[in-house]
C-alpha positions as CSV (number, residue, x, y, z in Angstrom):
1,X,-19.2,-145.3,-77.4
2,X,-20.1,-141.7,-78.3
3,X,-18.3,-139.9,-80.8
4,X,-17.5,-135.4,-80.9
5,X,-15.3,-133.7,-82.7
6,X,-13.5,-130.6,-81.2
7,X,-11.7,-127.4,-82.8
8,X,-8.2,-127.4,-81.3
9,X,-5.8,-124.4,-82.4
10,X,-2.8,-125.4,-84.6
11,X,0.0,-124.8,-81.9
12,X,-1.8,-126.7,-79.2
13,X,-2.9,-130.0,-81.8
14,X,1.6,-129.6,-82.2
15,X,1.8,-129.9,-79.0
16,X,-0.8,-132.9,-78.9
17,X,0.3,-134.8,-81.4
18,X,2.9,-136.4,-78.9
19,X,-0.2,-137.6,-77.5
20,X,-2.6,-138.7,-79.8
21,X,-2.4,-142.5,-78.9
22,X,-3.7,-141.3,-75.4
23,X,-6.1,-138.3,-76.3
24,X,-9.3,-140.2,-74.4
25,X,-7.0,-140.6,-71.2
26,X,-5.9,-136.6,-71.5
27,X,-9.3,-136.1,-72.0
28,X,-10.4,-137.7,-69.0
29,X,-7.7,-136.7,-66.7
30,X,-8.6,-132.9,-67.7
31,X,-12.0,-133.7,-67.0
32,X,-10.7,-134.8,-63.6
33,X,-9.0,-131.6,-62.6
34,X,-11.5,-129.4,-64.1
35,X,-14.2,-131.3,-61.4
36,X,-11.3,-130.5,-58.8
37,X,-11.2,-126.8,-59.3
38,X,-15.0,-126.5,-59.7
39,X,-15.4,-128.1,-56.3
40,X,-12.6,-126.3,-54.6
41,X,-14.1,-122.8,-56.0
42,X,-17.5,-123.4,-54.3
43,X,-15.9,-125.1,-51.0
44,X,-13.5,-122.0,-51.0
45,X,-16.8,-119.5,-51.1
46,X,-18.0,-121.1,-48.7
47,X,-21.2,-122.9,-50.5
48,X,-20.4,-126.2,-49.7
49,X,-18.7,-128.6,-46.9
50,X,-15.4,-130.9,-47.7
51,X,-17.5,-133.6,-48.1
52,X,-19.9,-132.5,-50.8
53,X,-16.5,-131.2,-52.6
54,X,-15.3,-134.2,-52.7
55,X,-18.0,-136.3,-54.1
56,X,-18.9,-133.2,-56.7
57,X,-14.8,-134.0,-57.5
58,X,-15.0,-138.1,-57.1
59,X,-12.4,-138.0,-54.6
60,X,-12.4,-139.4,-50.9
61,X,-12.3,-136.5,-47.9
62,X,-8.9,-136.9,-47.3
63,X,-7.8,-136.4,-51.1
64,X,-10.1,-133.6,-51.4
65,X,-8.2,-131.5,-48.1
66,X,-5.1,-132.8,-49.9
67,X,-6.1,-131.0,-52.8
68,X,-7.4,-128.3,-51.0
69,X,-3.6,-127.8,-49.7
70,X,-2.2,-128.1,-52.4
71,X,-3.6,-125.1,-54.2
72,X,-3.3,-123.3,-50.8
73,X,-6.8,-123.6,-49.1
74,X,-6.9,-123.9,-45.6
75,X,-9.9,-126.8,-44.7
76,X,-12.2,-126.0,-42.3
77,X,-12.9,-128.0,-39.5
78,X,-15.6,-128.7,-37.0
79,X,-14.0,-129.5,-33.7
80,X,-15.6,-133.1,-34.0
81,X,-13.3,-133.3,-37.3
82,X,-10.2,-132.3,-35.5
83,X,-10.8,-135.0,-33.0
84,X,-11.2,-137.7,-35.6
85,X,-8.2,-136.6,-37.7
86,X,-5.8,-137.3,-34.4
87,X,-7.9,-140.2,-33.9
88,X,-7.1,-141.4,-37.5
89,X,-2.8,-140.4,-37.3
C-alpha cells in the first residue's frame, strides 16, 4: 500500500479530525466527484459524448446523465438515444 503525506490547513485538519478513522474513504470518495466534475466539464464543452464521460467518471450512462442533471446539464441525445430511453421506461 503506498504511503503520501499531505499539508492540510489547521481549520480544515479541525474539521477532519471527526473523520480521521475514515480519511482513505474521504479520500476516495473526493477522488470520485473530482473524476465527476472533470468529465462533466469536457462533456459540457462539447469534447466528449455521455458515454466516454462516463467511463473517464467510472460510472454507468445512466448515472453519468443523472449526474449531468443534477448539476443542471441538459444531455444530449441522438434520436437513436431517445428511442432507446422510451424503450428502456
Amino acid at each position: 500500500m503506498a504511503k503520501t503525506s499531505v499539508e492540510i490547513p489547521d481549520q480544515k485538519m479541525a474539521e477532519l479530525e471527526a473523520y480521521k478513522d475514515r480519511l482513505g474513504e474521504l479520500l476516495l470518495l473526493g477522488l470520485s466527484q473530482v473524476k465527476i466534475q472533470e468529465a462533466l466539464l469536457l462533456y459540457q464543452r462539447g469534447l466528449i459524448s455521455i458515454g466516454r464521460a462516463a467511463e473517464l467518471a467510472d460510472l454507468t450512462e445512466q448515472e453519468m446523465v443523472h449526474q449531468a442533471r443534477i448539476v443542471g446539464i441538459q444531455p444530449r441525445w441522438s434520436k437513436t438515444q431517445v428511442q432507446e430511453e422510451i424503450v428502456q421506461d
